[in-house]
DOMINU-742010 format. One line per field, with one value per atom (N, C-alpha, C): residue in one letter; atom name; x, y, z. Coordinates in steps of 0.02 Angstrom, whole numbers. Each point is the difference from the previous one (the first is absolute). Example, Ala and Ser with C-alpha at 12.3 -4.5 7.8 and 13.67 -1.06 7.14 Angstrom:
code: (a,a,a,s,s,s)
site: (N,CA,C,N,CA,C)
u: (660,-45,45,-18,42,-39)
v: (-284,59,60,53,59,55)
w: (390,0,0,-36,3,37)
//
This chain:
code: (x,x,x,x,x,x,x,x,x,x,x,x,x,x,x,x,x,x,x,x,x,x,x,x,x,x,x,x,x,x,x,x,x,x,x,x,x,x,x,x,x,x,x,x,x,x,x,x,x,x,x,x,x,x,x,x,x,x,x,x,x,x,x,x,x,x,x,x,x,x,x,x,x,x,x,x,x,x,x,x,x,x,x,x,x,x,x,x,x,x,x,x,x,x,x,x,x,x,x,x,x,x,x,x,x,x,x,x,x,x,x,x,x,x,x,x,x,x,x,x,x,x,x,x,x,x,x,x,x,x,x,x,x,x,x,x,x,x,x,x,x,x,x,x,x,x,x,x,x,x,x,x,x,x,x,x,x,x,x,x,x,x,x,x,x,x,x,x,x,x,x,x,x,x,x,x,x,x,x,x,x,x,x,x,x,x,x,x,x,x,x,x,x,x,x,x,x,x,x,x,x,x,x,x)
site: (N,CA,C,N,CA,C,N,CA,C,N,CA,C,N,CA,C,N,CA,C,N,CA,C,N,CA,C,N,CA,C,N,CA,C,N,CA,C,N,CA,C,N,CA,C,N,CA,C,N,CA,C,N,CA,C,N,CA,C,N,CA,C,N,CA,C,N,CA,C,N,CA,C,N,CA,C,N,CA,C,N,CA,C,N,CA,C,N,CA,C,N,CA,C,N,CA,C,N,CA,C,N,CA,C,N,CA,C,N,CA,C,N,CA,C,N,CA,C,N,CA,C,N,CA,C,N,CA,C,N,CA,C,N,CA,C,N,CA,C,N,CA,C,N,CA,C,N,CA,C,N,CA,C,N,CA,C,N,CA,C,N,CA,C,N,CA,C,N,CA,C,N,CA,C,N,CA,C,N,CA,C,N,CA,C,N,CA,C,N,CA,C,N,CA,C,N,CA,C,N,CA,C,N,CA,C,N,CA,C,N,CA,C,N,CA,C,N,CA,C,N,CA,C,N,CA,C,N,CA,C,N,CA,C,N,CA,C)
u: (359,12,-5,-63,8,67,52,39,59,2,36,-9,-71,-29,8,9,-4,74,58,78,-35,7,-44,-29,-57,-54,38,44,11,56,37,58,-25,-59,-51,-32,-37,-12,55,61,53,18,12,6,-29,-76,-39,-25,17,28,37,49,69,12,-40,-30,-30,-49,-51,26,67,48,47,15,37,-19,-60,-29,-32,-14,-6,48,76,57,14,-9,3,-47,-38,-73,35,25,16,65,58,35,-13,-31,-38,-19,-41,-24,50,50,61,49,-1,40,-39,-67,-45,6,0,13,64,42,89,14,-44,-10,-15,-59,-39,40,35,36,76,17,81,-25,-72,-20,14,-60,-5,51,67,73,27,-1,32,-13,-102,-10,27,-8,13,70,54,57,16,-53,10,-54,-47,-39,53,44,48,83,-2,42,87,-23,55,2,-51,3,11,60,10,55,36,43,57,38,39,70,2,44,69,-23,56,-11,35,-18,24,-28,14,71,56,77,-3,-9,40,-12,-31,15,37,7,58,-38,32,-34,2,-34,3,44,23,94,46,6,69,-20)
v: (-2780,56,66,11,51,26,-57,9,43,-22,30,96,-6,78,49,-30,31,37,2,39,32,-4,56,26,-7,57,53,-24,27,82,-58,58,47,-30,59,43,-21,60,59,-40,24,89,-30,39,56,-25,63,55,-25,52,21,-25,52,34,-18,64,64,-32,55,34,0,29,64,-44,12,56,-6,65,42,-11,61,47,-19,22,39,-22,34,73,-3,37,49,-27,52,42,-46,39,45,-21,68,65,-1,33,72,-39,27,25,-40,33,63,0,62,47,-10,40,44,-44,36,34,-13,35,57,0,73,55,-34,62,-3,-33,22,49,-22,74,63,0,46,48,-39,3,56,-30,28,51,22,60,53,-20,53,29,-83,43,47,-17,33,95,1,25,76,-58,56,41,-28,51,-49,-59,-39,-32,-15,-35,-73,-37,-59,-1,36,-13,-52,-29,-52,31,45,42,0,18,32,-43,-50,-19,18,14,29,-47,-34,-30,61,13,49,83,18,62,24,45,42,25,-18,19,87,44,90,26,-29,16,0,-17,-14,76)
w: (-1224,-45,38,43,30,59,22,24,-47,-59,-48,-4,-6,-20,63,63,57,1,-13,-14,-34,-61,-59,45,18,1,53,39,66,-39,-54,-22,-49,-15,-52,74,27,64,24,20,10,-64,-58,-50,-6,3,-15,70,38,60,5,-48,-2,-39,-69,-59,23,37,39,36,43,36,-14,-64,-50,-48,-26,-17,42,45,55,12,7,16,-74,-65,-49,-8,28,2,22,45,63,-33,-6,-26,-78,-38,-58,45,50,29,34,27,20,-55,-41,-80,12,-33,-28,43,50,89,-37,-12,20,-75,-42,-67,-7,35,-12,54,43,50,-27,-50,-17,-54,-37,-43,14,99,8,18,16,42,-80,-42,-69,-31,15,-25,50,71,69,-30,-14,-10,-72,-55,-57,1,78,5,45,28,51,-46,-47,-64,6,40,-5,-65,-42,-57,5,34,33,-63,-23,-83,41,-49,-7,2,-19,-33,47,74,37,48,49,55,51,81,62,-1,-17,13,-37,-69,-38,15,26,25,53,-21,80,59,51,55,10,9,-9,46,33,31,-43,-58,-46,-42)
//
């Protein structure tokens, strides 16, 4: 019987090292989300802080270059 349990146990070892892996790498990437969060914030007030507003309205294709 114990020859039986010995696959099992090996692919249950297997698994939960790769859970443990697995959420490490998740960890990590939250970490990096929250990272790239708080600086596209800070990216948005700078540009709403510098009188660009960031509006939708007009985009750099649609304006004229100040030669015409």
């Amino acid at each position: 019987m114990n020859e039986n349990l010995q696959p099992l146990e090996e692919k249950i070892a297997y698994l939960e090292r790769h859970v443990t892996e697995q959420d490490k790498v998740m960890l990590e990437f939250a970490d990096e989300l929250k990272s790239l969060r708080r600086e596209l914030k800070a990216m948005r007030e700078r540009s709403n802080d510098s009188g660009h507003g960031g509006s939708v309205e007009e985009s750099p294709a649609d304006t004229r270059p100040p030669h015409y």
